[in-house]
C-alpha positions as CSV (number, residue, x, y, z in Angstrom):
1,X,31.1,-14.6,27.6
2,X,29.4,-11.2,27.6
3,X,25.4,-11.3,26.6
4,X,23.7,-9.1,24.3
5,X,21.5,-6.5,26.0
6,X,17.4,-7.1,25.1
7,X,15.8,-4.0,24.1
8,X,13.7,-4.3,26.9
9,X,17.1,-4.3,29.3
10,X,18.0,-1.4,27.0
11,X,14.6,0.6,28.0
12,X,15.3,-0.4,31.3
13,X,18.8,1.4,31.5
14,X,17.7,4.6,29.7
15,X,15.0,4.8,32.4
16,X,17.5,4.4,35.3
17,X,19.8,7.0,33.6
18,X,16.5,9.7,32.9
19,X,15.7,9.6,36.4
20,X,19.4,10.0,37.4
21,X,19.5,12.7,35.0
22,X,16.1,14.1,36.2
23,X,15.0,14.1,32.3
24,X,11.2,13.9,32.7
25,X,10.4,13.4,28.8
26,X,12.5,10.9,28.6
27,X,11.2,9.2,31.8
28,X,7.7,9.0,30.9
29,X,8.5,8.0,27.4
30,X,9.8,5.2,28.6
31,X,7.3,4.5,31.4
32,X,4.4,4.5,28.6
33,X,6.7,2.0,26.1
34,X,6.6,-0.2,29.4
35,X,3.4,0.1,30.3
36,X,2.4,-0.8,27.0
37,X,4.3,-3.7,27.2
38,X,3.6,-5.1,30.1
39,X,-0.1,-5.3,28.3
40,X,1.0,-7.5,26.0
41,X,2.9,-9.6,28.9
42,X,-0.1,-10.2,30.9
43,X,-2.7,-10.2,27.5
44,X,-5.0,-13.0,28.3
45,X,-4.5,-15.8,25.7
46,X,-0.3,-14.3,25.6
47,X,1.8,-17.6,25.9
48,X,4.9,-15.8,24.1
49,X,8.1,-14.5,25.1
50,X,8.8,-10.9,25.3
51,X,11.6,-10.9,22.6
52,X,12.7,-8.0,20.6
53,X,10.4,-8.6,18.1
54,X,7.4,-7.9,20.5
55,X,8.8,-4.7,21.9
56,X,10.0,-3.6,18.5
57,X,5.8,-4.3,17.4
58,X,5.1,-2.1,21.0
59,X,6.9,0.9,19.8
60,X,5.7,0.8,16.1
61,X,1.9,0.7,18.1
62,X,2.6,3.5,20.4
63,X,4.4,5.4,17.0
64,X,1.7,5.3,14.9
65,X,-0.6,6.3,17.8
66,X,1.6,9.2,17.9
67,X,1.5,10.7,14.4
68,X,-2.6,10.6,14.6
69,X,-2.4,12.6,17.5
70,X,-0.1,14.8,16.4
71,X,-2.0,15.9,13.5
72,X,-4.7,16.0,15.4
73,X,-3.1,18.8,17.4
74,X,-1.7,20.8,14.6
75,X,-5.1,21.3,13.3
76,X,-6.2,23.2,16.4
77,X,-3.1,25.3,16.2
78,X,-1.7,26.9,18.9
79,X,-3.7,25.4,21.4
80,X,-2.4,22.5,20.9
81,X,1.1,23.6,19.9
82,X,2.6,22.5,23.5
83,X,1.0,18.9,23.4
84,X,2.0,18.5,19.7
85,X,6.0,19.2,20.6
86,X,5.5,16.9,23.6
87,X,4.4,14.2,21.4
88,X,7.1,15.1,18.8
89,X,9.5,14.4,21.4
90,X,8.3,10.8,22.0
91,X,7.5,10.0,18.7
92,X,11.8,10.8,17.7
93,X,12.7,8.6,20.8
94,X,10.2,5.8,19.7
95,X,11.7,6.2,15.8
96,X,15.7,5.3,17.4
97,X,14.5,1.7,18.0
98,X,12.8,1.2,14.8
99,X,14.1,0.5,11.3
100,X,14.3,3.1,8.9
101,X,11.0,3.4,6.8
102,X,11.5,2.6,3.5
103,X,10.4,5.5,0.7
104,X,7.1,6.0,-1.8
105,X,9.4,3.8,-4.5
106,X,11.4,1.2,-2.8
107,X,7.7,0.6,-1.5
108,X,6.2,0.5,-5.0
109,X,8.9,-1.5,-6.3
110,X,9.1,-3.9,-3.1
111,X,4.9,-4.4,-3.6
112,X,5.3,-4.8,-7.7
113,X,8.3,-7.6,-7.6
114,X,6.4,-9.7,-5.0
115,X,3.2,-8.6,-7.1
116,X,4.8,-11.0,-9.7
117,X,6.6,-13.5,-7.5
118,X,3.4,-14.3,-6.2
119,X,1.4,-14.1,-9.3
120,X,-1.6,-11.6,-7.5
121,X,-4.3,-10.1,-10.4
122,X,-7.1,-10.4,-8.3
123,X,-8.1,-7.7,-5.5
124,X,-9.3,-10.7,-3.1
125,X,-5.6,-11.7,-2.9
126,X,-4.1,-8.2,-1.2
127,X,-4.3,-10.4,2.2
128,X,-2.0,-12.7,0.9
129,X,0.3,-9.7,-0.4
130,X,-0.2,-7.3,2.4
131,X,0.8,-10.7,4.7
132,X,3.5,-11.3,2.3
133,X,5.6,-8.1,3.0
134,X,4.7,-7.9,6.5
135,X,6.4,-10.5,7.2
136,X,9.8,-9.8,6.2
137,X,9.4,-5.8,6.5
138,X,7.2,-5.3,9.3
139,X,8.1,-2.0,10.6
140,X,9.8,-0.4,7.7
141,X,6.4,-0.2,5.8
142,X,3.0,0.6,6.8
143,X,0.2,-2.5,5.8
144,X,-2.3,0.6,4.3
145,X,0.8,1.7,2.1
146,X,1.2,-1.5,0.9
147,X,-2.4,-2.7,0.2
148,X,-3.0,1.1,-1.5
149,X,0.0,0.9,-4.2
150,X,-1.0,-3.0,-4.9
151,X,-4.4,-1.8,-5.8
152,X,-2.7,0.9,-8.1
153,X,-0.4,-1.7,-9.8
154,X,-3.1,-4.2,-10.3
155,X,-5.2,-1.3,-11.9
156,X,-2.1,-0.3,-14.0
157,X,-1.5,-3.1,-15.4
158,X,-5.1,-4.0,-16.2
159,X,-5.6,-0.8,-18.5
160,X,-2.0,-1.9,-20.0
161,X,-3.2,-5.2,-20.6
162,X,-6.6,-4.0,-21.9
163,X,-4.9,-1.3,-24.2
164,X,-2.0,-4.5,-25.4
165,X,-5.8,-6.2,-26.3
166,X,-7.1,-3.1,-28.4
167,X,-4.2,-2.5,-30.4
168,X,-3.9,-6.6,-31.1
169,X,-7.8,-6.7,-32.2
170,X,-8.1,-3.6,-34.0
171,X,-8.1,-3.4,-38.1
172,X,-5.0,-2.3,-39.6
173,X,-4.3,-1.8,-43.3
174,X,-4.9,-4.6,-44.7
175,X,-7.6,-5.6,-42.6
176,X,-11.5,-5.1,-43.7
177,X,-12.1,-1.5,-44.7
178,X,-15.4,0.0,-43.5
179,X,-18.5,0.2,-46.5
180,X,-19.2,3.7,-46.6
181,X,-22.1,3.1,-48.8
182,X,-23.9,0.5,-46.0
183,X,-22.6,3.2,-43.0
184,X,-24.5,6.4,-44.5
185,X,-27.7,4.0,-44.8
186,X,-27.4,2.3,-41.5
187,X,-27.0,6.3,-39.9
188,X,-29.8,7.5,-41.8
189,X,-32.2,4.4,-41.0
190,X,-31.0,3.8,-38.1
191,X,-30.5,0.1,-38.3
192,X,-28.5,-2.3,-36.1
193,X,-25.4,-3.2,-37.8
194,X,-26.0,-6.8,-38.0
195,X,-28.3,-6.3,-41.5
196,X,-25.8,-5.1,-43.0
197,X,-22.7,-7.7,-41.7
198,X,-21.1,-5.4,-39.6
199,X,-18.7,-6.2,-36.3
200,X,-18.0,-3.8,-34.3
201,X,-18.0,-0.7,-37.0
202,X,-16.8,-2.3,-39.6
203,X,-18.7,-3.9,-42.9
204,X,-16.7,-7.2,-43.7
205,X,-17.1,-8.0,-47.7
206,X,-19.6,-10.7,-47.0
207,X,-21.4,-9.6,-50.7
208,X,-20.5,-8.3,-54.1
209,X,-22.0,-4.9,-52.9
210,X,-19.6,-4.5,-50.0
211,X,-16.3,-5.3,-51.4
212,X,-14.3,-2.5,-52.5
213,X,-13.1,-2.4,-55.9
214,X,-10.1,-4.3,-56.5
């Protein structure tokens, strides 16, 4: 029965075959990635096993250390146009192991259907959502994405919800029409609405004066 290689065996190999091949990018590549694992191995509290799960979390660490120093370096130019393509290198070999990222909208649609599976409205609960996703997608989105387009939905659908409430409250034809006699005098006089009966703008025909003529 043949066993399945571990991607840690698998780092292993493509260090044996770098040094054979005397390719020193690839070499120390890997030598960081194991480094950085063997952190985690010897992490005080670590009672774990180092599965591919925890090396596949390793290299999404060391990536995402990666692309900050990489734009760090592009902002200084060509000074730092060497270190930048060294890093470039290492981030591509990191990104082989990894899932593939998932897009701006499979991220926005992911985040809205668990939005409503879970039934989030509240800010508080983007823990519970960020947690949510991480857990089945960790890798293939970033927890900032994820937190950032909640926020948007949530706001989204607030103002929808807010403008549904408007258009179900406000007057329409046959609703009360506004007394233009009692408006001119409030303006001039300057005189809360509530002498006059009004709500919100409008003067309901609460006497003789203020009904309009049938």
């Amino acid at each position: 029965m043949t066993s399945i290689m571990t991607l840690e065996q698998a780092l292993d190999g493509t260090l044996k075959q770098a040094m054979k091949d005397k390719d020193g990018r690839t070499a120390d590549v890997v030598r960081m990635l194991k480094t950085r694992l063997q952190e985690r191995r010897t992490a005080k509290g670590f009672a774990g096993v180092v599965d591919d799960a925890l090396v596949l979390d390793v290299i999404g660490a060391y990536r995402k250390q990666l692309q900050k120093a990489i734009a760090e370096y592009d902002k200084i130019g060509e000074r730092g146009a060497a270190q930048a393509a060294t890093l470039r290198f290492e981030l591509e070999f990191c990104e082989r192991y990894l899932p593939k990222g998932m897009d701006e909208a499979a991220v926005r649609a992911l985040v809205k259907e668990r939005l409503a599976a879970l039934g989030i409205t509240d800010a508080k609960q983007a823990g519970r959502l960020v947690g949510d996703i991480m857990k089945t997608h960790k890798g293939q989105v970033e927890a900032g994405d994820v937190k950032r387009i909640g926020a948007m939905l949530r706001l989204r659908d607030h103002r929808s919800r807010r403008r549904r409430f408007r258009r179900s409250h406000s007057p329409g034809r046959s609703g009360p029409r506004t007394c233009e006699r009692h408006a001119r005098h409030r303006r001039s006089r300057r005189l809360p609405g509530r002498n006059w009966g009004h709500l919100s703008g409008l003067c309901f025909p609460l006497t003789r004066s203020c009904r309009s003529p049938s």
